[in-house]
C-alpha positions as CSV (number, residue, x, y, z in Angstrom):
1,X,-54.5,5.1,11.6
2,X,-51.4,4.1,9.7
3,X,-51.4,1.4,7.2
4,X,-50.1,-1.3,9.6
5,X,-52.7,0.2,12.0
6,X,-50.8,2.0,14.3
7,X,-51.9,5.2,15.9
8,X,-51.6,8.1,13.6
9,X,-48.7,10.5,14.2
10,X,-49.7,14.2,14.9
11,X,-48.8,16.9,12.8
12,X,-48.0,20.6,13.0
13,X,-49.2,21.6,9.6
14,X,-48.3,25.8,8.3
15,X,-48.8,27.0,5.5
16,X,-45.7,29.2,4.0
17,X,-48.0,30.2,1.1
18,X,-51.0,29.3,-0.7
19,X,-51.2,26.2,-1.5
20,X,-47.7,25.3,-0.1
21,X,-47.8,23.7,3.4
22,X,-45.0,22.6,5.9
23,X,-45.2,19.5,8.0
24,X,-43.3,18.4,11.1
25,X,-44.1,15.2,13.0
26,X,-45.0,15.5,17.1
27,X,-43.5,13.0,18.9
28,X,-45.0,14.2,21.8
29,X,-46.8,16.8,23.7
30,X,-45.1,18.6,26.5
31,X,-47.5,21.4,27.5
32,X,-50.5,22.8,25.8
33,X,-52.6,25.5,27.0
34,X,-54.2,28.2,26.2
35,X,-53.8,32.0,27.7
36,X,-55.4,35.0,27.6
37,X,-53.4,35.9,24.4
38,X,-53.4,32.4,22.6
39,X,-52.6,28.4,22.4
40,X,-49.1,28.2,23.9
41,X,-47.7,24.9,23.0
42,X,-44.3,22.8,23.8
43,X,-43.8,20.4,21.5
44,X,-41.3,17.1,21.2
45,X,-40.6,17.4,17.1
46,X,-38.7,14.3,15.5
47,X,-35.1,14.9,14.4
48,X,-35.2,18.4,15.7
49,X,-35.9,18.4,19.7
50,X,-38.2,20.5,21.3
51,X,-40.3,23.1,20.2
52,X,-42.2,26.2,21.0
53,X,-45.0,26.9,19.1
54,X,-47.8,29.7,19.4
55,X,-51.1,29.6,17.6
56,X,-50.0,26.6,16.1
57,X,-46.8,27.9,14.0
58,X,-43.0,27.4,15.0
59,X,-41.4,29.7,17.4
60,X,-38.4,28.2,18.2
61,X,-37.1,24.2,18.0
62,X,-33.7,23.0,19.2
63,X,-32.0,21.9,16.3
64,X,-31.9,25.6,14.7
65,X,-33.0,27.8,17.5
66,X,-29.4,29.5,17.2
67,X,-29.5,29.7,13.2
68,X,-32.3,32.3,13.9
69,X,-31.3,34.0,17.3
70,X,-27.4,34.4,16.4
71,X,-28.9,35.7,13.2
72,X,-30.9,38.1,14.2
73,X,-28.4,40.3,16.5
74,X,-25.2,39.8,15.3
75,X,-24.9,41.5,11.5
76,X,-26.6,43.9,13.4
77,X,-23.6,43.9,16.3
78,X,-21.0,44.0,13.7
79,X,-22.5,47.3,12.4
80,X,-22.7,49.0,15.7
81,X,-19.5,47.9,17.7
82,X,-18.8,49.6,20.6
83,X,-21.8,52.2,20.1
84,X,-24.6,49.2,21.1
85,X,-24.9,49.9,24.7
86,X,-28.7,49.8,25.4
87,X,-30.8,47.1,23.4
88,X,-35.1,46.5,23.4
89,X,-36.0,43.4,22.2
90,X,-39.9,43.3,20.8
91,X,-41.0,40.1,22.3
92,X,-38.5,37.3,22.3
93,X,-40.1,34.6,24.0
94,X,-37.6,32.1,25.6
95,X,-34.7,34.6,25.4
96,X,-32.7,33.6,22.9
97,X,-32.5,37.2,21.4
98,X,-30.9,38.0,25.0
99,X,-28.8,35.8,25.1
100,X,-27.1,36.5,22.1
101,X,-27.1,40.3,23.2
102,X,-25.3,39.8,26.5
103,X,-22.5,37.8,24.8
104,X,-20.5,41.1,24.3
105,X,-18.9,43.4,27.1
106,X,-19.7,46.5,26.0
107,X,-23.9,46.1,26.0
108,X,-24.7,47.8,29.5
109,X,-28.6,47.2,29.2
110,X,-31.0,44.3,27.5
111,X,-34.7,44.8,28.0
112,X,-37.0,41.9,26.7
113,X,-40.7,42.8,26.6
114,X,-42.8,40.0,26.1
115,X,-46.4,40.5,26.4
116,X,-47.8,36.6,27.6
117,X,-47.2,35.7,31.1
118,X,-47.8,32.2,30.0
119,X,-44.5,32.2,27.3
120,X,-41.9,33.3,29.8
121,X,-43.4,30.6,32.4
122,X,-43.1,27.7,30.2
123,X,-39.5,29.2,29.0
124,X,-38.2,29.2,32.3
125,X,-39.6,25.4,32.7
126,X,-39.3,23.9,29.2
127,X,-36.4,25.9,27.3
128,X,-33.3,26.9,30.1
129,X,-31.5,25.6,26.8
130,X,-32.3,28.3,25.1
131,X,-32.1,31.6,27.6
132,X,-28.8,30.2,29.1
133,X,-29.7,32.1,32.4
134,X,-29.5,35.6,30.6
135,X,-32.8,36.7,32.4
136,X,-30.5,36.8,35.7
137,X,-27.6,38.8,34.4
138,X,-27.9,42.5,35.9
139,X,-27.5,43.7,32.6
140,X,-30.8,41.6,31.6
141,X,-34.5,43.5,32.5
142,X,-37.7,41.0,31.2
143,X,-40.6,43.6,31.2
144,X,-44.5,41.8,31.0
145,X,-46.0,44.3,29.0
146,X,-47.6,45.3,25.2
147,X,-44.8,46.1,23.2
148,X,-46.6,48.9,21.7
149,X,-47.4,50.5,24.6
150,X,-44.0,50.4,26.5
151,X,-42.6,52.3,23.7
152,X,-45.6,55.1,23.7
153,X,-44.7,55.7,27.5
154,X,-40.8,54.7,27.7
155,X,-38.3,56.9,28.6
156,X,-34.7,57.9,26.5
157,X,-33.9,55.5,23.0
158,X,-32.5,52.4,22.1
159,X,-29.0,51.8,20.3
160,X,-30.9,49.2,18.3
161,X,-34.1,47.6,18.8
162,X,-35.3,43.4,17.5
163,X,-38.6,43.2,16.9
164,X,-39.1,39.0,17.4
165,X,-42.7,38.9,17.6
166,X,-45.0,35.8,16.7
167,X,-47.0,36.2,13.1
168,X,-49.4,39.0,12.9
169,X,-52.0,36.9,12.6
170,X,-55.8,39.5,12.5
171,X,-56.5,41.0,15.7
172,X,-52.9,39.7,17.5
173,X,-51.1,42.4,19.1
174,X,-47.7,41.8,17.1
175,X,-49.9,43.4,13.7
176,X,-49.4,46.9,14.9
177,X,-45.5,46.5,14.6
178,X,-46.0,45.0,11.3
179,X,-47.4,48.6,9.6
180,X,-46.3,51.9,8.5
181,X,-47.4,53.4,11.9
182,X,-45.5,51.0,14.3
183,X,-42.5,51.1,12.5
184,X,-42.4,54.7,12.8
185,X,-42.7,54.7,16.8
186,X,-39.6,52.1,16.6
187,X,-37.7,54.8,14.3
188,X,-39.0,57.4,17.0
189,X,-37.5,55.4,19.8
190,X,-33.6,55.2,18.2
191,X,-30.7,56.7,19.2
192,X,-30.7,59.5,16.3
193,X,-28.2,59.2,13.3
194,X,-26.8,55.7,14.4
195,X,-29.5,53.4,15.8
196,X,-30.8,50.3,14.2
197,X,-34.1,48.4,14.0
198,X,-33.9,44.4,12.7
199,X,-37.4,42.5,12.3
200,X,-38.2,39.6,10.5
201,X,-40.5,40.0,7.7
202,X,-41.5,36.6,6.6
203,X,-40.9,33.7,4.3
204,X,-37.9,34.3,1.6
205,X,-39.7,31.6,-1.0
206,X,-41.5,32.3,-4.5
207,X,-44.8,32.8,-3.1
208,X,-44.6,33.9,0.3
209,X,-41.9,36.9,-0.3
210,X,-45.2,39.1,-1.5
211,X,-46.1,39.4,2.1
212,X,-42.5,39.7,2.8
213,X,-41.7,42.3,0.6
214,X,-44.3,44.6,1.7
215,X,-42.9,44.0,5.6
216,X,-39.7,45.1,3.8
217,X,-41.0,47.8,2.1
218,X,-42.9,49.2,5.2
219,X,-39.8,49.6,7.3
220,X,-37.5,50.7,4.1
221,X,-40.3,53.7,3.5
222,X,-39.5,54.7,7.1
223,X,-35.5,54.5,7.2
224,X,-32.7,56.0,5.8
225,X,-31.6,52.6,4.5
226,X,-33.1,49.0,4.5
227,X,-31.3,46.2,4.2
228,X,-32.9,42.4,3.4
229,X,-31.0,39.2,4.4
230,X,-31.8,36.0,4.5
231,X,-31.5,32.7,6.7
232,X,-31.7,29.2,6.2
233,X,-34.5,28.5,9.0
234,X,-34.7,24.5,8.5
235,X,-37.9,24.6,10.8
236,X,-39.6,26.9,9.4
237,X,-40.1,25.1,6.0
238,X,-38.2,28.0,4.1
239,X,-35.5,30.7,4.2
240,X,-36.8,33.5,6.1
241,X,-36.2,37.2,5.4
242,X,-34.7,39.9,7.5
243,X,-34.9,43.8,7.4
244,X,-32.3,45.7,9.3
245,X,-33.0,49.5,8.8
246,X,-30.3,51.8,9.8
247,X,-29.8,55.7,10.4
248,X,-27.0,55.5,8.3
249,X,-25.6,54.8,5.2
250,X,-23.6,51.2,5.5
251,X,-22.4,48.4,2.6
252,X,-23.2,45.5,4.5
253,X,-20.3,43.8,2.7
254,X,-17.8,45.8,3.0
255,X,-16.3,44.4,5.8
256,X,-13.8,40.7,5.0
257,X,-14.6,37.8,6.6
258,X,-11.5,37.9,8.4
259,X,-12.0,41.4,9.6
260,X,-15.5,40.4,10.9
261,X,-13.7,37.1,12.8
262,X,-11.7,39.7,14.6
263,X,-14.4,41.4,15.9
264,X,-15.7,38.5,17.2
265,X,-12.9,37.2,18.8
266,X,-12.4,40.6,20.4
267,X,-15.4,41.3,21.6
268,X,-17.5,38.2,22.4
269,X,-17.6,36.1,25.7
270,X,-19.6,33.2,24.2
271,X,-19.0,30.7,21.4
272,X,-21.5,31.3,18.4
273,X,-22.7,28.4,16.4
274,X,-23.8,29.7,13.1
275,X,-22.5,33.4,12.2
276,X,-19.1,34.3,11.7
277,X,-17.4,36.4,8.6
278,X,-18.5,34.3,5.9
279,X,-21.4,33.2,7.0
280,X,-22.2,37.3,7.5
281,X,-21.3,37.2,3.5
282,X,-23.8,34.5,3.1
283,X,-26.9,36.1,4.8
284,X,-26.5,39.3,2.5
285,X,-25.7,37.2,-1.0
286,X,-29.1,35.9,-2.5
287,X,-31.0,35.1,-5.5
288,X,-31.6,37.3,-8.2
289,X,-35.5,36.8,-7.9
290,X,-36.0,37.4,-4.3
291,X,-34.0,41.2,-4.9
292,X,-36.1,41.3,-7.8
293,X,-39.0,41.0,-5.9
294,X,-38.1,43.1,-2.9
295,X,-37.1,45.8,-5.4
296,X,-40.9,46.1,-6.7
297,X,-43.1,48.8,-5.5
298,X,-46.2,46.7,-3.1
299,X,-49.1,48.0,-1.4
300,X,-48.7,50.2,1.8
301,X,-49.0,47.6,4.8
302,X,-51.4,49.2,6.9
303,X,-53.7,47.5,9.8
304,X,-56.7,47.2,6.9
305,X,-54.6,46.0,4.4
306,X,-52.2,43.8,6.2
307,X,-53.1,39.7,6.4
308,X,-50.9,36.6,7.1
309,X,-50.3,32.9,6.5
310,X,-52.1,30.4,8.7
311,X,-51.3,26.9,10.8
312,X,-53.4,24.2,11.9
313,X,-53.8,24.2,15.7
């Protein structure tokens, strides 16, 4: 109870790091369940709208949901132009990911494989918001299947593939694309000499970027070239880093604003919210600490060595 004893507002509580904890205020509870692969929740947050949220930690929310989806593809889009025809994206829950994807004319094929049933049912109810009906665009396949396996078995490669799986929490199926080993099979799957793999690797704070720099690390070992940026996920309680690993050598800034704009305009049959040239100069520009830290040598990140962060569910 509250001090004027009034019901007590719930909490999602994660923690970023030890000891450091991030707090957002449930106005309401949409949908809870649980399926066979976890607690899938839909959550009404104050000041930011509604939620996704699996094993108790954010997935996507409203107010920022196109800070991390726009972010994720499209430095990624710049890089690859006209040569992105055929995209994989690693989970992706309410399509956001896709969306973004299908905003340019020359991508021929998007294929979202999401693993729980249960996610893409209480997408299609709870967040049309967010997929924007990309899930019936020809161009659009949403495959219900491990991740890991689909690319053992698929056939042909990928002109780049986004890993946007949940945390890999201990015995989840997203850990196996977190290591050495799974990184390896997304390298494997590529379109040789130009394709490009982008993944999230984790919390971009003083404390939390040592699990984050070994994410980054793993991928760099397997790639060419690794790249770290980083975006300013309100939600999440922190900036959150991103690897984009490439087949090639590229300067991710060597490209003006302007000149980025163009490309854009060009290219793109959808408005975008958050990136554009200088916010694309932004995600790359960051503290001296974080490179600092992403620059030291860390511990191979292998299933038996890997662990993560936890929520309160």
């Amino acid at each position: 109870m509250t001090p004027d004893g009034k019901p007590a507002s719930r909490y999602t509580v994660e923690e970023l790091a030890s000891g450091e904890y991030h707090l957002l205020t449930v106005k309401a509870e949409t949908l809870v369940l649980m399926s066979e692969f976890g607690k899938v929740e839909v959550l009404e947050i104050e000041g930011y709208g509604r939620g996704l949220f699996l094993d108790g930690r954010i997935q996507h929310v409203a107010a920022d949901e196109h800070v991390f989806s726009e972010g994720m593809v499209h430095p990624a889009m710049f890089f690859l132009k006209e040569r992105c025809r055929r995209v994989l994206c690693i989970g992706g829950g309410p399509g956001g990911i896709c969306r973004e994807l299908l905003k340019y004319r020359f991508v021929k094929k998007v294929t979202q494989v999401e693993i729980d049933p249960a996610v893409v049912a209480a997408a299609r109810q709870y967040f049309p918001h967010v997929a924007r009906g990309c899930w019936d665009d020809p161009r659009c396949e949403l495959v219900i299947a491990d991740a890991y396996t689909y690319l053992e078995s698929c056939v042909g490669t990928f002109d780049l593939i986004i890993s946007d799986l949940s945390e890999p929490y201990p015995g989840s199926p997203a850990v196996r694309f977190f290591t050495e080993e799974g990184i390896t099979l997304i390298r494997s799957r590529l379109t040789p000499g130009t394709g490009i793999f982008v993944t999230w690797a984790g919390p971009a704070n003083a404390y939390g970027a040592e699990l984050s720099a070994r994410v980054f690390q793993a991928v760099a070992g397997q790639f060419p070239l690794a790249i770290p940026y980083v975006m300013p996920t309100q939600t999440f309680g922190t900036p959150w880093l991103v690897a984009l690993a490439l087949e090639e050598k590229r300067e991710p800034l060597s490209a003006c604003a302007a000149e980025i704009d163009r490309f854009l305009a060009m290219q793109l049959t959808g408005e975008l919210r958050f990136y554009d040239g200088e916010t694309h100069h932004h995600l790359f520009r960051f503290p001296k600490d974080l490179r600092t830290k992403l620059a030291q040598p860390t511990v191979p990140t292998t299933l038996a060595s890997l662990s993560y962060i936890s929520a309160t569910i």
